[in-house]
C-alpha positions in Angstrom: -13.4 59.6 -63.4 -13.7 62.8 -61.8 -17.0 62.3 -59.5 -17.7 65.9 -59.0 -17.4 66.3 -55.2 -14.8 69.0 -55.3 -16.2 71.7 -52.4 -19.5 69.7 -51.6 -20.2 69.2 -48.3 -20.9 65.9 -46.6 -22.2 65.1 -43.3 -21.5 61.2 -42.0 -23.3 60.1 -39.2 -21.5 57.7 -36.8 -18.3 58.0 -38.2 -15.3 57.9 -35.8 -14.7 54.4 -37.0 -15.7 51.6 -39.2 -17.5 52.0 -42.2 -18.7 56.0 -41.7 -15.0 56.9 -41.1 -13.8 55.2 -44.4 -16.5 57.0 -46.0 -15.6 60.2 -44.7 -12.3 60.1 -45.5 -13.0 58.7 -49.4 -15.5 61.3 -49.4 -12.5 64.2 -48.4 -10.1 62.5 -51.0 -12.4 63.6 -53.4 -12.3 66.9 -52.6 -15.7 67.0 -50.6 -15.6 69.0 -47.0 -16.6 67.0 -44.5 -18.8 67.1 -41.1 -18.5 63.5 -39.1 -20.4 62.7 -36.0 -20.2 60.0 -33.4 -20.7 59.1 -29.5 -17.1 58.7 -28.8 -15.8 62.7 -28.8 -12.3 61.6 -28.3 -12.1 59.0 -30.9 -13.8 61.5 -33.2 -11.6 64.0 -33.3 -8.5 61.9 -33.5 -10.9 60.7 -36.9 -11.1 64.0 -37.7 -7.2 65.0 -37.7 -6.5 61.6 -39.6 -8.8 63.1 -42.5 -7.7 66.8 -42.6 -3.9 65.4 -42.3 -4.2 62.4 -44.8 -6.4 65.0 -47.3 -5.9 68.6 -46.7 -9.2 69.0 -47.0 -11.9 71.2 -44.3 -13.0 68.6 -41.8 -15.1 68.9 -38.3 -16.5 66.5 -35.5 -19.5 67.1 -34.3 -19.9 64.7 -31.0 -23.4 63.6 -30.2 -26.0 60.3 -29.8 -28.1 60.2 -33.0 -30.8 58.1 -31.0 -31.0 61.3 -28.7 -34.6 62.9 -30.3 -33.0 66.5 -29.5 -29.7 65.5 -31.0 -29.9 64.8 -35.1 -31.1 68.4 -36.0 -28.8 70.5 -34.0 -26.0 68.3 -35.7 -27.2 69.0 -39.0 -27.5 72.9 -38.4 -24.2 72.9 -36.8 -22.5 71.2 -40.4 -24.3 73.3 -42.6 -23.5 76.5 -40.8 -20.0 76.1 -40.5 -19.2 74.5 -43.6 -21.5 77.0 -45.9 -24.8 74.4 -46.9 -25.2 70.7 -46.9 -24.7 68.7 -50.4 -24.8 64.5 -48.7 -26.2 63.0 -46.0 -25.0 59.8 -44.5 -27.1 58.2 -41.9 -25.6 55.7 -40.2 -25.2 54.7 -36.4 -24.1 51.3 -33.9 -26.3 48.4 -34.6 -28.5 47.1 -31.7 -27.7 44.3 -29.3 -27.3 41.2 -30.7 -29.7 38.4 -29.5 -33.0 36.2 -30.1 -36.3 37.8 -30.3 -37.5 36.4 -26.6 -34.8 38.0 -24.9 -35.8 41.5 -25.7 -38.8 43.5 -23.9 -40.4 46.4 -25.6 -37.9 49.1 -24.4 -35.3 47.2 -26.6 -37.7 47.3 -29.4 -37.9 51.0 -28.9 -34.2 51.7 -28.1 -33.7 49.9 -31.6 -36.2 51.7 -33.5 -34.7 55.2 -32.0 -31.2 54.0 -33.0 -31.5 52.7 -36.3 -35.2 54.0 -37.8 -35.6 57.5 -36.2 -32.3 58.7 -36.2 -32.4 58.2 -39.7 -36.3 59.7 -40.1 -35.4 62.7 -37.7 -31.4 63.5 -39.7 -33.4 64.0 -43.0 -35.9 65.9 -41.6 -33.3 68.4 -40.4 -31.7 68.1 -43.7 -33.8 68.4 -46.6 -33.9 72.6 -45.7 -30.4 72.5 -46.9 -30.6 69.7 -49.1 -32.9 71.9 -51.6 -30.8 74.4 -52.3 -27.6 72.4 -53.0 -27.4 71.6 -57.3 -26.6 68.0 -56.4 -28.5 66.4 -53.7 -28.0 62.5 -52.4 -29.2 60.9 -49.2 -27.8 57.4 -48.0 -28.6 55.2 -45.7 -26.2 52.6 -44.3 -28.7 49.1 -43.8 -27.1 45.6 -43.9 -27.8 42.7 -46.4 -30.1 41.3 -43.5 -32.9 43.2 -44.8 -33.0 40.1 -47.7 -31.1 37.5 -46.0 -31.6 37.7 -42.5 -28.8 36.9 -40.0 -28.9 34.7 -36.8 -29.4 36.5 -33.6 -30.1 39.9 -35.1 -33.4 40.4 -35.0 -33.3 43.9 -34.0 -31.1 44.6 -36.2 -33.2 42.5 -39.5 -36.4 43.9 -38.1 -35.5 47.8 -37.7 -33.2 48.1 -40.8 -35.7 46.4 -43.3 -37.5 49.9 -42.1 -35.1 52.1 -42.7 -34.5 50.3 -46.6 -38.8 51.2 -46.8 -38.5 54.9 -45.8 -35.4 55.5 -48.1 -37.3 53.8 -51.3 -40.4 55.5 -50.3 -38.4 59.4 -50.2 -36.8 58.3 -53.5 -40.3 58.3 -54.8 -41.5 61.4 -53.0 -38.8 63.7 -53.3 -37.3 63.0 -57.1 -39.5 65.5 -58.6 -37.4 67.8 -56.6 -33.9 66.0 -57.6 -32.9 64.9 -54.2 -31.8 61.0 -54.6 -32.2 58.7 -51.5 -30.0 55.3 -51.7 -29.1 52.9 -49.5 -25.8 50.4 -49.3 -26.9 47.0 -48.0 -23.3 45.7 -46.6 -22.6 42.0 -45.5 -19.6 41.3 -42.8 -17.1 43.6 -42.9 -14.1 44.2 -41.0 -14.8 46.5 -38.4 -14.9 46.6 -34.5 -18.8 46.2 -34.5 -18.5 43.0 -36.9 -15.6 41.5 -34.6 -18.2 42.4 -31.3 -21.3 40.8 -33.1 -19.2 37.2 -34.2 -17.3 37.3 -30.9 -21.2 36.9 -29.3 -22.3 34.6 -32.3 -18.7 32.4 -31.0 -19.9 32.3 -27.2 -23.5 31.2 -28.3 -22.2 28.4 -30.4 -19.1 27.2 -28.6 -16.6 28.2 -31.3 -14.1 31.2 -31.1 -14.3 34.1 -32.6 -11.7 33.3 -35.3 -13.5 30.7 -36.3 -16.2 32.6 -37.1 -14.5 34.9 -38.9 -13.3 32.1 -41.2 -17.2 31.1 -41.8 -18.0 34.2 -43.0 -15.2 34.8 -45.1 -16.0 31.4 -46.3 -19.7 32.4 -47.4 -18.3 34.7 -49.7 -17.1 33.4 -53.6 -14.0 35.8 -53.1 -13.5 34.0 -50.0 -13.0 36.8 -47.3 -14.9 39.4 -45.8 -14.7 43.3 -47.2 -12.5 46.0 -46.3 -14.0 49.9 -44.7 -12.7 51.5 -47.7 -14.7 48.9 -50.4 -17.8 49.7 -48.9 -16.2 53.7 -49.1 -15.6 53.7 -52.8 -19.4 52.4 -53.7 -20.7 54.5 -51.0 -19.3 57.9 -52.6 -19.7 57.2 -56.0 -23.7 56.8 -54.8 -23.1 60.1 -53.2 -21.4 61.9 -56.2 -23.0 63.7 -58.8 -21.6 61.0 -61.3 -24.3 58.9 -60.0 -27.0 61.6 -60.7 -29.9 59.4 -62.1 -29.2 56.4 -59.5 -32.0 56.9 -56.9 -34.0 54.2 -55.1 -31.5 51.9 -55.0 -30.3 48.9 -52.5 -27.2 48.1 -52.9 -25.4 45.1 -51.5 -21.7 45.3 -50.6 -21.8 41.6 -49.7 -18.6 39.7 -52.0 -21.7 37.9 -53.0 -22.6 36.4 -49.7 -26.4 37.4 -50.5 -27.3 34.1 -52.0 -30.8 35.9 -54.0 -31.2 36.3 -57.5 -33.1 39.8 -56.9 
């Protein structure tokens, strides 16, 4: 199936690793120029080189902190302006700390809500300028299956995301008169560094290690493992892609069934 990204132009937040890298790069094998930004300038650009040399295809790091209030707009202007407009945007950025709900105070409310919640709020913001004059528009947000199945020691994380999944559905309904889609993907435990980091603290609260943790998880889904980056790519650009172009307002989970809910 050809999914009509040739020449579109993506911007991936938080994407020098993990599950925005693997969506950058599935994004570039589909012909779509990409923009990826993340904290960590160095492992971004060595991101960056792995895309444009696997793919051939126009790719650019923009280095920055997405919880910075100053930060998401200047990245957007900077994609659209050197890669000619803005088609996609991915939101996406590092999860809050892990922990119980008594051991944070209100600045790690607010940290959580800048990180996850506004980032997201203040990238579309600086996006939809562009976004209306591309012929195929698509926002997603990157959330987590906690947002119907919460997970143990993540209340930040459950609390702050469930926002995010209400602000998407809520700009689906706002802005489809104007044929700019908003999704999100809802992903359960994945393999990536921030997965390993948050079962390595769920290991030393419990007494276990972290490999044994790892086999729970895996064990909680039917298939019996946890997903690969480039699973939650292929779902996550199809979304994008103008083949999906009257799929708006959804949550998808990317969970191997490990969400136990009928709905």
């Amino acid at each position: 199936m050809d999914l009509g990204l040739k020449e579109k132009v993506a911007f991936v937040a938080g994407a020098a690793r993990g599950l925005g890298a693997a969506t950058a790069l599935q994004l570039a094998r589909e012909g779509a120029r990409v923009a990826i930004n993340d904290r960590d300038a160095i492992k971004l650009q060595a991101t960056v080189e792995a895309i444009s040399g696997e793919t051939g295809t126009k790719a650019i790091g923009l280095p920055g902190d997405v919880s910075d209030p100053e930060v998401p707009s200047r990245l957007v202007e900077e994609a659209a302006g050197t890669l000619g407009g803005l088609d996609i945007l991915i939101t996406n950025s590092g999860g809050p700390p892990p922990g119980r709900f008594e051991e944070f105070d209100d600045a790690a409310w607010q940290s959580a809500v800048n990180l996850l919640l506004m980032s997201a709020v203040r990238l579309i913001r600086a996006a939809l300028p562009h976004l209306r004059k591309s012929k195929a528009p698509a926002v997603l947000t990157l959330t987590s299956f906690s947002i119907k199945q919460p997970i143990p020691n993540l209340v930040l994380s459950n609390s702050v995301r469930a926002a995010v999944a209400g602000l998407t559905k809520t700009l689906a309904l706002e802005l489809g008169n104007e044929g700019i889609r908003f999704n999100s993907i809802l992903p359960a435990w994945t393999e990536t560094e921030r997965v390993v980091q948050l079962l390595a603290d769920q290991a030393r609260r419990v007494g276990t290690t972290v490999e044994e943790e790892i086999r729970k998880m895996a064990a909680s889904s039917p298939l019996g493992r946890m997903a690969r980056p480039d699973e939650f790519a292929k779902a996550a650009t199809f979304l994008c892609s103008p083949a999906a172009s009257y799929v708006t307002g959804v949550m998808l989970t990317v969970d191997g069934g490990m969400y136990k809910g009928t709905f």
